[in-house]
N, C-alpha and C positions, 0 to 999 in steps of 0.2 A: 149379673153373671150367673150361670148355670152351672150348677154344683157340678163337678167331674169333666166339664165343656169348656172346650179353648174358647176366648171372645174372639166373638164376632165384627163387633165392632172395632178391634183389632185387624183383624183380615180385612175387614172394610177401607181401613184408614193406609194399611198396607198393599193394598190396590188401587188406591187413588195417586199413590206415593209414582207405582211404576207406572201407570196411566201419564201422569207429568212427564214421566220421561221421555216420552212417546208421542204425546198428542200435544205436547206443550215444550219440545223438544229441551227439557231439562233445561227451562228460563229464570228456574228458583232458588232449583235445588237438582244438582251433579249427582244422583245417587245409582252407583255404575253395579250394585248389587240389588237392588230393589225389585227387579226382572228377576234376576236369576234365584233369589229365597223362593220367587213362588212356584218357580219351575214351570209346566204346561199351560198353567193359570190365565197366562198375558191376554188371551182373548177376551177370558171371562171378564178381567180385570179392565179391557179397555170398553169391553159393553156396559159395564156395572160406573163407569165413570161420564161414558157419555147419556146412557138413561139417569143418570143421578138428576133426583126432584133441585136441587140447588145451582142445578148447571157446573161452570168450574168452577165459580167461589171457591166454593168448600177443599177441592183440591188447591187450589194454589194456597189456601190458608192452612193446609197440611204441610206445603211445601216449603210455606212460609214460615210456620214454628220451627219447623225442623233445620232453617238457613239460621234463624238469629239462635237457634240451642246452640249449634256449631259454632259460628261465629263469638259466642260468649263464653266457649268450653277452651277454645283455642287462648283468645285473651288471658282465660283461668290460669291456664296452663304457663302461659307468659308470665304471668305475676306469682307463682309458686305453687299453685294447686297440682298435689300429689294424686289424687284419689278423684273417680269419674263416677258417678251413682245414675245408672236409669233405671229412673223408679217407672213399675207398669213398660217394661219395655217393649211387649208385645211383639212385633216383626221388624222392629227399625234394625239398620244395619249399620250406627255408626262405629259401632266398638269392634267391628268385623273390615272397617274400610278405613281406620283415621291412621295418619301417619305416626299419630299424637300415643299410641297403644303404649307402644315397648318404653315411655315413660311414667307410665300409668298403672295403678290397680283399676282397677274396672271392677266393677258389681253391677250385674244385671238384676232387679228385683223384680217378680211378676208372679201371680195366680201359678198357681200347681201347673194344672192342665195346660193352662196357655203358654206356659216355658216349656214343657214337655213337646206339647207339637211343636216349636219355635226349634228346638235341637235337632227334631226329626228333619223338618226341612232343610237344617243350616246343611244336615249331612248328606241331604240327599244333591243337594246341590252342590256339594263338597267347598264349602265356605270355608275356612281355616279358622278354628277359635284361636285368639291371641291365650298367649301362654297365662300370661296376666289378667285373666276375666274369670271372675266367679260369677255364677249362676247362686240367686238367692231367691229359695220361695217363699210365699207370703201372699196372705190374704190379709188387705189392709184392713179390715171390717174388726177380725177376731185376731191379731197380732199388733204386737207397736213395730215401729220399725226399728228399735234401737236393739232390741232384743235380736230380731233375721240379722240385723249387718254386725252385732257386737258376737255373734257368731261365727260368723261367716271371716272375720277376723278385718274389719273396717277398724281404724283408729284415729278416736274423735279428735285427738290432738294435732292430726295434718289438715292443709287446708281442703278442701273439698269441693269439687262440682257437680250439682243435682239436675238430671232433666228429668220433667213430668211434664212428659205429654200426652194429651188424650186419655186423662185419668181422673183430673179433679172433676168435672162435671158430672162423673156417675159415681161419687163418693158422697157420703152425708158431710154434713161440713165439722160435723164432730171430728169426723176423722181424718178431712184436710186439713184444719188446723193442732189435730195430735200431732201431725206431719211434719208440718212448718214449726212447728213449737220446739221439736228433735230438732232439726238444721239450725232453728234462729239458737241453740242452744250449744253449739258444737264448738267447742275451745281453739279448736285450730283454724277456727272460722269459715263460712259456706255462705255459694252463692246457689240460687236455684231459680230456672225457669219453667214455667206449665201455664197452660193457657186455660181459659175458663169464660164462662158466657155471663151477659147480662141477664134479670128479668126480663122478661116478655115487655112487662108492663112497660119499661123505660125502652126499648128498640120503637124507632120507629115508624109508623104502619107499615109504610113498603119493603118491610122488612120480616114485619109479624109471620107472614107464612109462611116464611123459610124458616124460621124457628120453631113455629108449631111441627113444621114437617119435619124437621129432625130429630125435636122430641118422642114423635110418634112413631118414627122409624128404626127408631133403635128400642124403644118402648116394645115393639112386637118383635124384637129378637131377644128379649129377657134381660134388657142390660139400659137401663134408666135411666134417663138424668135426673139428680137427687139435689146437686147445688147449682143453684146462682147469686154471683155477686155482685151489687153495684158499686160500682168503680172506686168510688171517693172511701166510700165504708170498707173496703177491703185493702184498701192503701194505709189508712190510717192505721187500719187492726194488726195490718205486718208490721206497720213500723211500730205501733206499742206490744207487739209480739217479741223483738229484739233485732227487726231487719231496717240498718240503719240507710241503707239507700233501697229506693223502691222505683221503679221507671215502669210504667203502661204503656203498651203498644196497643193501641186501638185501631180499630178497622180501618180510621183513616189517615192512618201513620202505615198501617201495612199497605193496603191499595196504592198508595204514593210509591213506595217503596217500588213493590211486589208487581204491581198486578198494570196488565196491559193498560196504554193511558186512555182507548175507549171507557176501561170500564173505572176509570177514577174518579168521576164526578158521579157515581152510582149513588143511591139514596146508602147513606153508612149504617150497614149491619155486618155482624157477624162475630167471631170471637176475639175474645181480648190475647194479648202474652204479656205474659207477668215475670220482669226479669228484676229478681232482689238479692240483696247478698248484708252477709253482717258488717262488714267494714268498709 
């Protein structure tokens, strides 16, 4: 991240989003504000999805985190969860489109700069902020999170639902697990979803170069990938973290699902989702 600079990699990931709408006639994910955040963008956004080095992978598995975040925020919501956390919210628009709001606190957390232009757009596009959504800034690097949300007026004692998406891979892992360490510790109890990538080493071959190429693509807009996890080792570590159910969606749990049945017997790469909660 670039001190004082929206991500990039955010915009990136939020143009891939309206690109699906578009070019993949929203087969993932319904997202009817995703166009209109970026306002005159749409072209740029569908040239930037069809030159993308990954082909659509990469977008349908944007599109994809983003169906099982929903789909497990709704569940949340069913079984008691008061309070909605998107942590690293970047341009998503679900706290601007869910019916789920006027039951809800909402907390947006994200980078200064990046929530700054995130508002400018929402307004230029005249999006309606729900009454019930706080704006929370934070830099996860040099803040805890308990400190932005126990401000912000979060209360650990209701239960809670966390989406991290498109965040953990360009954080040290020191500071994904200061993360998860706050949720798995939260009295009212929390589920949270964010996806994250394997080693290099463990993908395999036909798959290696779409990994290297995404590393180095985001690498040259100043914004890094710093953690990878292997599956088994990150499972275990949540659950001696305090998260007593843990479920892995893996590439080839999402492509089954998600993704066109040409491309389902593709060699399996890409990002994992990580959907866990304390009870």
């Amino acid at each position: 991240m670039q001190p004082g600079q929206p991500s990039l990699t955010a915009l990136g990931a939020a143009r891939l989003r309206a690109a699906h709408q578009v070019l993949d006639n929203a087969s993932i994910l319904c997202d009817p504000l995703a166009l209109r955040i970026l306002g005159d963008d749409i072209q740029v956004s569908l040239d930037h999805a069809r030159a993308h080095t990954s082909g659509p992978r990469l977008r349908w598995f944007i599109a994809a985190r983003s169906r099982i975040s929903e789909e497990a925020l709704t569940e949340a919501v069913n079984n008691g969860a008061t309070q909605f956390v998107v942590l690293g919210a970047g341009l998503d628009t679900l706290a601007y489109r869910t019916p789920l709001a006027g039951g809800l606190r909402i907390f947006e957390v994200d980078f200064p700069a990046t929530q700054a232009c995130k508002r400018d757009m929402l307004a230029a596009a005249t999006i309606a902020v729900p009454d019930t959504l706080t704006y929370v800034a934070i830099d996860f690097e040099r803040q805890t999170l308990a400190e932005a949300l126990d401000a912000a007026g979060f209360v650990a004692a209701e239960r809670s639902f966390f989406s991290w998406l498109g965040v953990v891979p360009y954080l040290t892992e020191t500071a994904v697990f200061s993360t998860l360490g706050y949720i798995a510790r939260l009295e009212g109890g929390a589920e949270v979803v964010f996806d994250y990538v394997n080693p290099a080493s463990s993908v395999a071959p036909a798959g290696r170069a779409a990994h290297q190429a995404l590393a180095e693509r985001v690498a040259a807009v100043g914004e890094s990938l710093q953690s990878y996890f292997d599956t088994a080792s990150l499972c275990a570590r949540m659950s001696a973290t305090g998260f007593r159910h843990v479920d892995d969606v893996g590439p080839d749990r999402i492509a089954a699902r998600f993704f066109p049945e040409s491309e389902r017997t593709a060699p399996a790469r890409g990002g994992h989702i990580m959907h866990a909660s304390t009870f």
